[in-house]
Backbone as CSV, one residue per row, in Angstrom:
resi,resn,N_x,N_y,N_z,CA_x,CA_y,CA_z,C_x,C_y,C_z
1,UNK,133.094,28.054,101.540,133.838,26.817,101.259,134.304,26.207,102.579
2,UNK,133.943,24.806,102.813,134.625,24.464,103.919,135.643,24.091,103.982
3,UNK,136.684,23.787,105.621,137.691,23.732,105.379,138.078,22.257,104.602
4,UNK,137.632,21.032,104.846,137.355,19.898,103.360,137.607,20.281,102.629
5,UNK,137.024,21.132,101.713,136.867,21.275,100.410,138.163,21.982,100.293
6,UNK,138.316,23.065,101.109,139.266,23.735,100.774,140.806,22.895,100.933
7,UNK,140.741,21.913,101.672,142.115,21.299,101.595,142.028,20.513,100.197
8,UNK,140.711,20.292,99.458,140.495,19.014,98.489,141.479,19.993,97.225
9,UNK,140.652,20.982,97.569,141.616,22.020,96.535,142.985,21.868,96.318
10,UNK,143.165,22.197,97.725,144.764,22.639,97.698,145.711,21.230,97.316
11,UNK,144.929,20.016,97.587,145.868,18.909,97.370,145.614,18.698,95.532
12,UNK,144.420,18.604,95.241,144.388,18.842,93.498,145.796,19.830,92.557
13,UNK,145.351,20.975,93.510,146.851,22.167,92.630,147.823,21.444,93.138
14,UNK,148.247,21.033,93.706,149.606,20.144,94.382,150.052,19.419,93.214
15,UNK,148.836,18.056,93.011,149.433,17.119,92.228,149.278,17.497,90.898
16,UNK,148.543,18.585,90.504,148.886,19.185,88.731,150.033,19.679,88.580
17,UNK,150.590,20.288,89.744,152.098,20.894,89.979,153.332,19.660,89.939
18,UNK,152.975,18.765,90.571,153.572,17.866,90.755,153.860,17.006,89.172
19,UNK,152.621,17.056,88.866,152.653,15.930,87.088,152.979,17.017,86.317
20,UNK,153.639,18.328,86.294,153.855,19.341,85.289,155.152,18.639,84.956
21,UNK,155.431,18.607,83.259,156.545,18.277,82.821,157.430,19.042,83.300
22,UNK,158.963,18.592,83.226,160.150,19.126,83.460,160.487,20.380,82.681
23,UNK,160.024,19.906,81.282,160.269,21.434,80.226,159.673,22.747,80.921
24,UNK,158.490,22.406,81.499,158.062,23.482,81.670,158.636,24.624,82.831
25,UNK,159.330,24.043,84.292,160.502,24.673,84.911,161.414,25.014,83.997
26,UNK,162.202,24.242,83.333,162.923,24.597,82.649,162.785,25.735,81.790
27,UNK,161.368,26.083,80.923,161.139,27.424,80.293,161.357,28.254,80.799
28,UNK,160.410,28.450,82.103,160.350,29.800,83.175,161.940,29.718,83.794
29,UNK,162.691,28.671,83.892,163.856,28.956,84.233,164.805,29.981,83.010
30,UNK,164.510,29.505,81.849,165.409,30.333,80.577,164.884,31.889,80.533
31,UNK,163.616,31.602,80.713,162.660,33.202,79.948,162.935,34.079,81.166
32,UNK,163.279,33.989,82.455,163.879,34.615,83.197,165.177,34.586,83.578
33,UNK,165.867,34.085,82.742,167.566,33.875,82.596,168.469,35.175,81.320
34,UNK,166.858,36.025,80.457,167.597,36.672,79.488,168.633,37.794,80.399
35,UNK,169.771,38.115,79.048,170.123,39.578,79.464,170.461,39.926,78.178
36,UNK,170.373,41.062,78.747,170.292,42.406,76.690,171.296,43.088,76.995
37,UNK,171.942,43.091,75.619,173.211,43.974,75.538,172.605,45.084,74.981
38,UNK,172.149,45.386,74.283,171.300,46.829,74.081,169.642,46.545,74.051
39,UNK,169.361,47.814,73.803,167.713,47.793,73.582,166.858,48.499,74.535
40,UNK,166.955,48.055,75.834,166.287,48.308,76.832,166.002,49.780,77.796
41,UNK,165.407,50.055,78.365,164.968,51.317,78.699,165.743,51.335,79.856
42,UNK,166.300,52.340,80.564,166.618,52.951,82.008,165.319,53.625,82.974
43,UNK,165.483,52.669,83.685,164.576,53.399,84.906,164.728,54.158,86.182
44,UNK,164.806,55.472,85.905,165.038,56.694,87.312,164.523,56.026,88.433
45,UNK,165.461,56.165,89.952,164.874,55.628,90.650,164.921,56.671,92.074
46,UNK,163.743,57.112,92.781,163.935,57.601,93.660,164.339,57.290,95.250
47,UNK,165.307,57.336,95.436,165.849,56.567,96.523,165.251,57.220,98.170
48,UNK,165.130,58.025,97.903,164.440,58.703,99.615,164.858,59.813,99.581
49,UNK,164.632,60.949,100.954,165.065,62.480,100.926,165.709,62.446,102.251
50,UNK,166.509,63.749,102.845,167.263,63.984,103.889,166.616,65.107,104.201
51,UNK,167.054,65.856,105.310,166.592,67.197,105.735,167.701,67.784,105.568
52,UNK,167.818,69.162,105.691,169.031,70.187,105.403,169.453,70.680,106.866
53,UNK,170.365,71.327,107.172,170.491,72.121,108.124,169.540,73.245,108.275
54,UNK,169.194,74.193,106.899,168.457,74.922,106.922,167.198,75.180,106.571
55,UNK,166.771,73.727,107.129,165.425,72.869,106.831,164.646,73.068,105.540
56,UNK,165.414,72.801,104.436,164.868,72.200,103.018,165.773,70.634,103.222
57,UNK,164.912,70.004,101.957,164.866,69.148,101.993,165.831,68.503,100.807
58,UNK,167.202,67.316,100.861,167.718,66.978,99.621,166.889,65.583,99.161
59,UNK,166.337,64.985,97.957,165.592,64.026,97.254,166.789,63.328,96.339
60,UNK,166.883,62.302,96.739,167.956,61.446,96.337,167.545,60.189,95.020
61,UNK,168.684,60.237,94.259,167.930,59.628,92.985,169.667,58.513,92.605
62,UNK,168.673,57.609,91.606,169.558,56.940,91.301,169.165,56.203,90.245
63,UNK,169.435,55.327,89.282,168.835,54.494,88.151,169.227,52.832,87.711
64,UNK,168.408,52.762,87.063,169.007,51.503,86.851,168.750,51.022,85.188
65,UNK,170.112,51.139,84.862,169.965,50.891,83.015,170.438,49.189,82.747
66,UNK,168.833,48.823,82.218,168.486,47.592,81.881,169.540,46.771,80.835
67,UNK,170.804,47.670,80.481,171.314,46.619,79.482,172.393,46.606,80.133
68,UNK,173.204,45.231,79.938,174.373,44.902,80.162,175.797,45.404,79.372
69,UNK,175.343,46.066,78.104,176.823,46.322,77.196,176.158,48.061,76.744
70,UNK,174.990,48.068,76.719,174.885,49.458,75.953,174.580,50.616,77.132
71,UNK,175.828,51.808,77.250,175.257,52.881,78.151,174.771,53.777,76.915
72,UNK,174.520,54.879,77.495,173.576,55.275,76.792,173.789,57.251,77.135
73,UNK,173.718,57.988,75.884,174.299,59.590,76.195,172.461,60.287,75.853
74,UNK,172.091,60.743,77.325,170.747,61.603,76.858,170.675,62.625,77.187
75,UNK,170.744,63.876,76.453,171.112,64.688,76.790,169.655,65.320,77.791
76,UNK,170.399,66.829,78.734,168.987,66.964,79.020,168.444,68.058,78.255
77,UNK,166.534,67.739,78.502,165.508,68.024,78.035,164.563,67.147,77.515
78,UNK,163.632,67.258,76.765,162.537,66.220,77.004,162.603,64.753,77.591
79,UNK,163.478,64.183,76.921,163.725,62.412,76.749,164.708,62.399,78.736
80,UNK,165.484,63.641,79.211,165.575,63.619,80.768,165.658,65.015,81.007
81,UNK,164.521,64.846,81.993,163.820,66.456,82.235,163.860,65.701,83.885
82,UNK,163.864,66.937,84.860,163.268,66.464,86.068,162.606,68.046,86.754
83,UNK,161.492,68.012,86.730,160.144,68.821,86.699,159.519,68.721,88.517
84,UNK,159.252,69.976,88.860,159.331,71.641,88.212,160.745,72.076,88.549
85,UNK,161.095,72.994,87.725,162.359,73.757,88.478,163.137,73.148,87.143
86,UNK,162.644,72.136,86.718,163.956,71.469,85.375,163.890,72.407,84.154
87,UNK,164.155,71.490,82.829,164.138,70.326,82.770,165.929,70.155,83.477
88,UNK,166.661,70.911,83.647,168.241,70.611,84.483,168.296,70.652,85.309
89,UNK,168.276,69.944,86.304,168.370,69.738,88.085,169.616,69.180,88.166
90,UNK,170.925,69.066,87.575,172.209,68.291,87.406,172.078,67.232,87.999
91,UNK,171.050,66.314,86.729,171.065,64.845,86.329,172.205,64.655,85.781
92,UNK,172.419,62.970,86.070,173.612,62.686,84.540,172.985,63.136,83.711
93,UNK,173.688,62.768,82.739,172.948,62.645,81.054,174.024,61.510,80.281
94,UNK,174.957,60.931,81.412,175.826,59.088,80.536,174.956,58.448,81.922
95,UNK,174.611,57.361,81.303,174.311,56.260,81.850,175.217,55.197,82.182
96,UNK,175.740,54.625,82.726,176.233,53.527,82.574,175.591,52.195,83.092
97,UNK,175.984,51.084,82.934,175.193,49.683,82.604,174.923,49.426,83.557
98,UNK,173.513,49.010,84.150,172.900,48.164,85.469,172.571,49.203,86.663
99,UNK,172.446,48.833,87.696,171.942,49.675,89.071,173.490,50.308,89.591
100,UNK,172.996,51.900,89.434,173.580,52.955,90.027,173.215,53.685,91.275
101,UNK,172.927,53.762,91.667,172.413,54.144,93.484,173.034,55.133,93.770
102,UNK,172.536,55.898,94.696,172.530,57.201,95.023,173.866,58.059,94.367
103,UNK,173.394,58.383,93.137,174.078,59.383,91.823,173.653,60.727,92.536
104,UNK,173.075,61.077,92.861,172.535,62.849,92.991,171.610,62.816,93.646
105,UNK,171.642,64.115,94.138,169.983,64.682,94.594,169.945,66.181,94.119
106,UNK,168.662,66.052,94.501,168.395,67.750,94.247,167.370,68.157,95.474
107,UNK,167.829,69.320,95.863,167.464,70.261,96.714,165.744,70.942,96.960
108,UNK,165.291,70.962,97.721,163.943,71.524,97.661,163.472,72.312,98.593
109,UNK,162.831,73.329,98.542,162.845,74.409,99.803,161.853,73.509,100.618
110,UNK,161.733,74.199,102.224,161.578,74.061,103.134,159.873,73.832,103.069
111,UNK,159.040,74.475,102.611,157.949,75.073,102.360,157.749,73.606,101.095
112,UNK,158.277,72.860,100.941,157.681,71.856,99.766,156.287,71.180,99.856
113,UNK,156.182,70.856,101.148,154.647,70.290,101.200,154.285,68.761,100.931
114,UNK,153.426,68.503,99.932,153.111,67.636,99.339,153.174,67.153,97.915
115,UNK,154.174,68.457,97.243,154.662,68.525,95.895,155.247,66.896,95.620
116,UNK,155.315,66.942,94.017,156.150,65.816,93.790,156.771,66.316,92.941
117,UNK,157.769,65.863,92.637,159.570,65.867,91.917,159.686,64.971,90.925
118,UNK,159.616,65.054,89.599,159.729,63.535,88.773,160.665,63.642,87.881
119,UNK,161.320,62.899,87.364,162.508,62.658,86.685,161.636,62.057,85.982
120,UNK,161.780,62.589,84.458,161.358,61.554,83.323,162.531,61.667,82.141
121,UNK,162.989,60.255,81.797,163.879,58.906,81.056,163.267,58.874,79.893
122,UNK,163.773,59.015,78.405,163.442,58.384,77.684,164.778,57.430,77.049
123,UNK,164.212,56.174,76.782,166.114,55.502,76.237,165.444,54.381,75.515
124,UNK,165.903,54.416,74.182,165.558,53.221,73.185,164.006,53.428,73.048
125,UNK,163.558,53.906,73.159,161.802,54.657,72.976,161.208,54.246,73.950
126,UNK,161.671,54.049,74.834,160.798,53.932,75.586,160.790,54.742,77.238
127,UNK,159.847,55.229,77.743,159.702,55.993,78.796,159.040,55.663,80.151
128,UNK,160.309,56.175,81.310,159.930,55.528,82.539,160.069,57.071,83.354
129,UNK,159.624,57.051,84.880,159.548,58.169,85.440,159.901,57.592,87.087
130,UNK,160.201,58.634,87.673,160.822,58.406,88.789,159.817,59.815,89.908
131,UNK,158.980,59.186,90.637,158.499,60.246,91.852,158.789,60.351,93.205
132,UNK,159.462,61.576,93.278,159.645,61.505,94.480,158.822,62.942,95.471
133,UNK,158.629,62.457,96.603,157.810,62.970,97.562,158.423,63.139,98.902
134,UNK,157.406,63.672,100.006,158.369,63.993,101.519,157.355,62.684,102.009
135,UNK,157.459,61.770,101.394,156.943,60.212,102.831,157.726,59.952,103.347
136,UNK,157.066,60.249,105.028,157.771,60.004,106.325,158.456,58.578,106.305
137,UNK,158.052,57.526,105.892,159.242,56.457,105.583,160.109,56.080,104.751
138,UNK,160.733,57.222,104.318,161.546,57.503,103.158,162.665,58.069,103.723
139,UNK,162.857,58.706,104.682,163.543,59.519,104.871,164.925,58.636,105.499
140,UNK,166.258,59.173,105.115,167.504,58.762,105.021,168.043,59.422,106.041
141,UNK,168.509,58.396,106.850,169.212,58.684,108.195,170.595,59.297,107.704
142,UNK,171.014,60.498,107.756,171.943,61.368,107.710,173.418,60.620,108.443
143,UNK,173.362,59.903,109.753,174.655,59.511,110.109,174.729,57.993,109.633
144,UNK,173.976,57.827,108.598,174.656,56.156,107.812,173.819,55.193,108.335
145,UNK,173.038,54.988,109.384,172.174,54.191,109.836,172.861,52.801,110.046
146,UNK,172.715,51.672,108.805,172.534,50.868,109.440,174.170,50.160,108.795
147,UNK,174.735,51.365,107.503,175.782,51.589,106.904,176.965,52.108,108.036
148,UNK,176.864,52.145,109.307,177.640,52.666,109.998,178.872,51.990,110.323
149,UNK,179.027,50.797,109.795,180.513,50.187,109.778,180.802,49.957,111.208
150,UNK,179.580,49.865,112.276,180.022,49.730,113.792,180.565,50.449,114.378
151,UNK,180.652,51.559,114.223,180.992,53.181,114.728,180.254,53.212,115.690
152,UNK,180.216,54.502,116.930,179.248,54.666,117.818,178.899,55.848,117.146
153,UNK,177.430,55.976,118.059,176.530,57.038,117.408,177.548,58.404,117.488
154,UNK,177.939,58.243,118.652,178.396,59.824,118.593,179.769,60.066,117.686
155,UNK,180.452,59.331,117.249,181.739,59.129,116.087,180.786,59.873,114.423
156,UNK,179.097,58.684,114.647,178.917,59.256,113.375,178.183,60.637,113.402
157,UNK,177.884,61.386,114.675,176.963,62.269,114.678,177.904,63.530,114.649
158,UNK,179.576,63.426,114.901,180.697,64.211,114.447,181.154,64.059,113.156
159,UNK,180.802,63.158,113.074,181.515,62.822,111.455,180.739,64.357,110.149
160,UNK,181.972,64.493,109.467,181.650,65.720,108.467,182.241,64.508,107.074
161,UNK,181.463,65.085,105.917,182.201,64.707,104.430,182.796,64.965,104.312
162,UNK,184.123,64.130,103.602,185.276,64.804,102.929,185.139,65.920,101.813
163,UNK,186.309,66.471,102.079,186.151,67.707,100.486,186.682,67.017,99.624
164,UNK,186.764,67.247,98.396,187.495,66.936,97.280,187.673,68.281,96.428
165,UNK,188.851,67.867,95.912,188.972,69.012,94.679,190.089,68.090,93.572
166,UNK,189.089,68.401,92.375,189.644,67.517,91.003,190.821,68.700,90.316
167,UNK,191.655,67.898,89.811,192.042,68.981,88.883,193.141,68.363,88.202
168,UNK,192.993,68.622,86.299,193.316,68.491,85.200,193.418,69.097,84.210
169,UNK,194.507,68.724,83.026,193.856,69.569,81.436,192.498,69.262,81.199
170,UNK,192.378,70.841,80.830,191.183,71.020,80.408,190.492,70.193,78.541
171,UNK,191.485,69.761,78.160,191.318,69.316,76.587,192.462,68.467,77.019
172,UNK,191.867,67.090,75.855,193.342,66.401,75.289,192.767,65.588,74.203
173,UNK,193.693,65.377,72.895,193.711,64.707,71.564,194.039,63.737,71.918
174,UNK,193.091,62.463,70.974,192.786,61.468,70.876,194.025,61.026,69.636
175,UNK,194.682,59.789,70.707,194.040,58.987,71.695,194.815,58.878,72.863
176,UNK,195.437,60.223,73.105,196.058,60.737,74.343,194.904,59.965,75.416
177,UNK,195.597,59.791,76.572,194.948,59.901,78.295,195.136,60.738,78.593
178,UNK,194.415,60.979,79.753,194.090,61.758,80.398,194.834,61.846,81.744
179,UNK,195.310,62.242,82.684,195.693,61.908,84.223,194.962,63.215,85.001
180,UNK,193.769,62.927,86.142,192.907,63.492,86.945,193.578,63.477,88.786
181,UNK,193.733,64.364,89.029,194.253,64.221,90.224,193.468,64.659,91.128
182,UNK,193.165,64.292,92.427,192.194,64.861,93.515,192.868,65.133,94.817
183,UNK,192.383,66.175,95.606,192.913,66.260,96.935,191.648,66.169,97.592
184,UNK,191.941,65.511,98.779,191.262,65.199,99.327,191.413,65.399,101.428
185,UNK,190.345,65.810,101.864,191.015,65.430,103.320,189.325,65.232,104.023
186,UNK,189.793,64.807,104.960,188.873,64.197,105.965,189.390,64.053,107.413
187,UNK,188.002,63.551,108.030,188.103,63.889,109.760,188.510,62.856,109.926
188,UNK,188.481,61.765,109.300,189.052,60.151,109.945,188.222,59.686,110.354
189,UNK,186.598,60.157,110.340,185.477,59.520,111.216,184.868,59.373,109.696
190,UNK,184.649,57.788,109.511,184.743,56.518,110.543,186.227,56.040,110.386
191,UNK,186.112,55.573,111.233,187.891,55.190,111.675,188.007,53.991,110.664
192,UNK,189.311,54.235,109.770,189.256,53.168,108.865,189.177,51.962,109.223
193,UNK,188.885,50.956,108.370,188.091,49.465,109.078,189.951,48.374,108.560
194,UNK,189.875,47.306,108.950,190.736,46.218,108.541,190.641,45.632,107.559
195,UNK,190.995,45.106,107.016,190.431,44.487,106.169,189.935,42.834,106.550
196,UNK,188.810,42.479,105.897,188.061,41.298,106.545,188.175,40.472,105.586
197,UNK,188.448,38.824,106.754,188.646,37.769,105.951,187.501,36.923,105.878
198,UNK,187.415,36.268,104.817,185.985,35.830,104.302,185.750,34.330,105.941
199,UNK,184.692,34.255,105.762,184.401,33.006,106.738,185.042,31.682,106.550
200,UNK,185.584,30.903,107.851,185.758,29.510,107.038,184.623,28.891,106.628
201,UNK,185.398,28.160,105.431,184.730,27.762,104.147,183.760,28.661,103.277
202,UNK,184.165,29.621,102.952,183.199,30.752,102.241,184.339,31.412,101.770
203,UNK,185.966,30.645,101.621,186.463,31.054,100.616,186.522,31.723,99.350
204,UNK,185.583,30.482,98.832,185.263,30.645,97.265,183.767,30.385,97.363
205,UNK,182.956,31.714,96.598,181.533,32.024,96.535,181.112,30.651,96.405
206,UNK,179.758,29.956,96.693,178.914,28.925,96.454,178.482,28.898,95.184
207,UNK,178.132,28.041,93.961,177.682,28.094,93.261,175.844,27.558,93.034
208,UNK,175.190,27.936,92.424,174.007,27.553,91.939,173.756,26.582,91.634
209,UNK,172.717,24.997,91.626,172.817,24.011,91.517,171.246,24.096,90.771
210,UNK,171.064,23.230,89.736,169.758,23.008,89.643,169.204,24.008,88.238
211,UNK,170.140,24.740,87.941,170.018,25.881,86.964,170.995,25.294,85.585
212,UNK,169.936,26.103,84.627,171.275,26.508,83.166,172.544,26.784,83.579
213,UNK,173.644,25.849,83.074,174.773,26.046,83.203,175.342,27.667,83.124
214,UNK,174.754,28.407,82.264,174.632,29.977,81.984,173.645,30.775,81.957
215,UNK,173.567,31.897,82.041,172.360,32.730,81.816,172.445,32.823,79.815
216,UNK,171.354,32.702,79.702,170.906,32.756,78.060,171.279,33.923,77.587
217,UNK,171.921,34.042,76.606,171.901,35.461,76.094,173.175,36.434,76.676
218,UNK,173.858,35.707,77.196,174.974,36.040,77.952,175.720,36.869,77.037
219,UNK,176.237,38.178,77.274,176.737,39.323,76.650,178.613,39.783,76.936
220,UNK,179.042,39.582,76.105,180.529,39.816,76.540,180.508,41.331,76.671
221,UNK,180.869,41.371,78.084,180.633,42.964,78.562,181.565,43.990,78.471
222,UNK,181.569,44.949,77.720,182.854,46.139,77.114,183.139,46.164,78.472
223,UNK,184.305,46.939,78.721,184.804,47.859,79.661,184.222,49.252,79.717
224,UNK,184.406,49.583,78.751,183.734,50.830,78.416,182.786,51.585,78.704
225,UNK,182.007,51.840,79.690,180.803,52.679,80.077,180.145,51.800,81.296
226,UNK,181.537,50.715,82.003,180.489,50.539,83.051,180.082,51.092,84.440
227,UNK,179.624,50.784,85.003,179.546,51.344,85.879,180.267,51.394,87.178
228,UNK,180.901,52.522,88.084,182.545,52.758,89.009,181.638,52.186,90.120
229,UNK,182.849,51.020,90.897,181.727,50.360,91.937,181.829,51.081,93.138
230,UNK,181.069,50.916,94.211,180.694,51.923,95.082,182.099,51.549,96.350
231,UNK,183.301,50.648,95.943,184.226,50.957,96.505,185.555,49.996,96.408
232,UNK,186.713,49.871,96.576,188.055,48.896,96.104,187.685,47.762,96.375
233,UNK,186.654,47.480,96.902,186.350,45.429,96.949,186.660,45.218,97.898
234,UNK,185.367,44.405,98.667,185.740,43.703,100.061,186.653,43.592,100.750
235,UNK,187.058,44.218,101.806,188.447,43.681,103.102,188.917,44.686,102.047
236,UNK,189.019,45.399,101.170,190.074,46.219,101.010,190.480,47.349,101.112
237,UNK,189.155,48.246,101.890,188.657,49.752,101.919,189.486,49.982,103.149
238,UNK,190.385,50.646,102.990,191.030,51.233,104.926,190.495,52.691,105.464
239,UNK,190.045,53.481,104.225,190.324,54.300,104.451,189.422,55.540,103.279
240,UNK,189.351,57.092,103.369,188.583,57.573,102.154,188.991,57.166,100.545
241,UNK,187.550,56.942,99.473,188.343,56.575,98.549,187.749,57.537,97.439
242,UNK,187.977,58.113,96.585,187.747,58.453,95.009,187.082,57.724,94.297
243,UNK,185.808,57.701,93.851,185.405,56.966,92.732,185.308,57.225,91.533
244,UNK,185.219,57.159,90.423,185.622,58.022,88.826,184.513,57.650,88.045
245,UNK,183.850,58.629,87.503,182.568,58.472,86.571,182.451,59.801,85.801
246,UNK,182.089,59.392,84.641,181.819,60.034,83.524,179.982,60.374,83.929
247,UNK,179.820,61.866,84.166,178.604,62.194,84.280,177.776,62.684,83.621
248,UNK,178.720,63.679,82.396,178.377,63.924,81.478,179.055,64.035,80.068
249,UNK,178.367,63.532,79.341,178.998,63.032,77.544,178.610,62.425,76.542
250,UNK,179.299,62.225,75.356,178.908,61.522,74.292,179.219,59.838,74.322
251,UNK,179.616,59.781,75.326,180.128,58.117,75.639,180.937,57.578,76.697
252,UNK,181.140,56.480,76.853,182.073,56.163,78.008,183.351,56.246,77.983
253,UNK,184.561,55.800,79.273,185.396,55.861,79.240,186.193,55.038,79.939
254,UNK,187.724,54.992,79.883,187.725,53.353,80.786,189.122,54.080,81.849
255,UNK,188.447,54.384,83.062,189.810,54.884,84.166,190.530,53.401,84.731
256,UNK,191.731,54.423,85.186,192.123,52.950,85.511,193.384,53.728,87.341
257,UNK,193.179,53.173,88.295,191.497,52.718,88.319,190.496,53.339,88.056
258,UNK,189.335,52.496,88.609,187.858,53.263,88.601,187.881,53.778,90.117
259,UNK,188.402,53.266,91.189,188.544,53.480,92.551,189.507,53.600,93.491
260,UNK,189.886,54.924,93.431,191.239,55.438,94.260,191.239,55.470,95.143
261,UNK,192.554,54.697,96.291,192.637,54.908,97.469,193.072,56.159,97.950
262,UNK,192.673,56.973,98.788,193.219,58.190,98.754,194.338,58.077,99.958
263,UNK,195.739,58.981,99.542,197.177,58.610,100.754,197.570,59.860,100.231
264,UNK,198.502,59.830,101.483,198.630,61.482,102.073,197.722,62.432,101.493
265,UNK,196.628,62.387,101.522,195.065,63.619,100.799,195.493,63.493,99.122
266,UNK,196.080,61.965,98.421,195.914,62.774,97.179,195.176,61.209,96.825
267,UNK,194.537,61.284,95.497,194.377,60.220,94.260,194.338,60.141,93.491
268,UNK,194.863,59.414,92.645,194.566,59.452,91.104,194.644,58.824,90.389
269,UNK,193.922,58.976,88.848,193.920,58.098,88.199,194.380,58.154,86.439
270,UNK,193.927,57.492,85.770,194.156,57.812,84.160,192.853,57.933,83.379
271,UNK,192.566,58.455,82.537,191.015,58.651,81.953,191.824,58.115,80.279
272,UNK,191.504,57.102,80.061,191.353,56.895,77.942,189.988,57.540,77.543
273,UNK,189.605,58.031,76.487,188.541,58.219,75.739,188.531,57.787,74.519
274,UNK,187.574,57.329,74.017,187.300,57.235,72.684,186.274,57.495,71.576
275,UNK,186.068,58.612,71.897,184.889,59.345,71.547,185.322,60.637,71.772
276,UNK,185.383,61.609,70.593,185.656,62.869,70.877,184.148,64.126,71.337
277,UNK,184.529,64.873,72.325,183.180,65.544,72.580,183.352,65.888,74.026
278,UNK,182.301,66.994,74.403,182.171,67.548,75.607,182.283,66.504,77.203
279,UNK,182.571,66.346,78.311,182.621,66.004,79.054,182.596,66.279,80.304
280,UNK,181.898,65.936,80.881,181.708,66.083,82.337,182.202,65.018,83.341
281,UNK,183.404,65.421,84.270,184.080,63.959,84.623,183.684,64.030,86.277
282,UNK,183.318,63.411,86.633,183.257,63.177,88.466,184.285,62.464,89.239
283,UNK,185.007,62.851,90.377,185.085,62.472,91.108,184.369,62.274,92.449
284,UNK,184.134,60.968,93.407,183.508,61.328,94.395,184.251,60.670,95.454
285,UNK,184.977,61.904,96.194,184.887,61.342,97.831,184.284,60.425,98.687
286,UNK,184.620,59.842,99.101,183.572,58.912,100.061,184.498,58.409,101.658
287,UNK,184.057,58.451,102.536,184.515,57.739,103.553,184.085,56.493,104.228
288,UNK,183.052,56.366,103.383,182.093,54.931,103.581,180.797,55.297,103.966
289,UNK,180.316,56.487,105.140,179.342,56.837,105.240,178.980,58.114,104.397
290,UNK,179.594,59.409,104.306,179.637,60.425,103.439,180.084,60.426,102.392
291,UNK,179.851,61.295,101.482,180.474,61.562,100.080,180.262,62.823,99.590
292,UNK,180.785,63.443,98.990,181.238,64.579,98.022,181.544,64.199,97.210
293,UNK,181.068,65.229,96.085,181.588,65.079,94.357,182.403,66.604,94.349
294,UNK,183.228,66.250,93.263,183.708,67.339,92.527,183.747,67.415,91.000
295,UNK,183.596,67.892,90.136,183.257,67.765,88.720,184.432,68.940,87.806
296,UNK,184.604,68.504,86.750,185.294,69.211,85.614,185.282,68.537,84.685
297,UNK,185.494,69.962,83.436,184.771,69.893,82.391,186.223,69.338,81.513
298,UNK,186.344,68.481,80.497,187.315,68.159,79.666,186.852,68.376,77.890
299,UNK,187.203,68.712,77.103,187.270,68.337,76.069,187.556,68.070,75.294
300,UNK,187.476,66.872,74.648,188.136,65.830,73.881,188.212,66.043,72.094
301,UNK,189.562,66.182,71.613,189.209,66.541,70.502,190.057,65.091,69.486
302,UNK,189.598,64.898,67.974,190.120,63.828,67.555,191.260,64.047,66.612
């Protein structure tokens, strides 16, 4: 084809693009505007691996559950298995709503090779899988990389995780709360940050122009099973914080907060339930670059 022809082309698709009715943006604008309050499948996601000190390898996982209002309790075995060595590699088994990022890993000896690791999901019938492998561009920079909050290398190459340790009643009747307390300590590396003020004029977020006034299908979103955000909200982090998640159970729960500042090594929070049944509650340490979990078991009776 010469280059003629080939521009004759390209100006033809132009002006069919050009004479396309308005409805028709407008469709592809709606049909990619849905969101589902239930229905939809969760997809395991393998986030990359680390090396160990004692050169095995940790494989880092995380998910992302497609509905906006429905989490979802699977227990493990078939429907979440993660193979070989499973089907229990201490996966969740509560989901909560939308993208969760680095939830867990699991461990793999030294000697792994070229093996693969798969997490397989089943949720609302339908089934997704998650593989993970040792590809050399996968691998997760151990001192925070690019997460380093402007630290120098050698601040993060001292830096250790905080410990945590949870501790609560073991049972409580509904529709009692709960109160979870954590201790916590740390090296102070990374040196807590200030809190940051937004840019002038970037006050107040920008809005979207040119779009549905709303997304279609727009879902009034419970409290209940969502997901603990990965920290107290912009300009407000000084320092290590607690995050609170339900890891394992028959349903969600609503802490309050979801994200503890931790002062003089303690934090805490309140747990409601409403759903009686076994539980697995997390706390996780974090200092912005590291994290630790600590876990205990509650059970909820009605």
């Amino acid at each position: 084809m010469s280059a003629q022809t080939r521009w004759l082309v390209s100006l033809t698709a132009l002006v069919v693009l050009a004479g396309a009715p308005h409805r028709t943006i407008a469709q592809v604008e709606i049909q990619n505007n849905f969101k589902y309050n239930s229905g939809q499948d969760v997809q395991p996601i393998f986030e990359g691996w680390s090396k160990t000190s004692d050169g095995s390898f940790r494989f880092h996982f995380g998910y992302l559950n497609r509905n906006y209002v429905q989490a979802l309790s699977i227990p493990v075995g078939p429907a979440n298995s993660i193979e070989p060595g499973g089907p229990d590699r201490g996966q969740p088994t509560f989901f909560a709503v939308r993208t969760n990022r680095n939830m867990f890993t699991v461990t793999v000896p030294k000697d792994w090779g070229k093996k693969e690791l798969v997490w397989t999901l089943t949720a609302n019938g339908k089934t997704q899988k998650a593989f993970g492998w040792l590809q050399p561009e996968w691998e997760i920079d151990p001192a925070g990389g690019a997460a380093s909050g402007g630290q120098t290398d050698k601040e993060l190459l001292n830096n250790k995780a905080p410990t945590i340790t949870v501790t609560a009643p073991s049972a409580v009747t509904l529709p009692s709360t709960l109160t979870l307390n954590a201790t916590v300590t740390d090296d102070g590396i990374p040196k807590p940050r200030a809190p940051r003020k937004p840019a002038v004029g970037q006050e107040t977020p920008p809005t979207l122009q040119g779009f549905p006034d709303a997304p279609v299908n727009v879902p009034q979103v419970a409290g209940i099973g969502r997901q603990p955000g990965g920290g107290a909200g912009r300009g407000q982090v000084r320092g290590p914080t607690v995050t609170w998640m339900i890891w394992r159970g028959p349903a969600g729960a609503e802490f309050e907060p979801r994200v503890s500042q931790v002062k003089d090594d303690k934090a805490q929070t309140t747990i409601t339930f409403t759903t009686p049944g076994d539980y697995i509650i997390r706390g996780r340490a974090s200092d912005r670059i590291l994290s630790t979990d600590s876990d205990i078991k509650v059970t909820v009776a009605r």
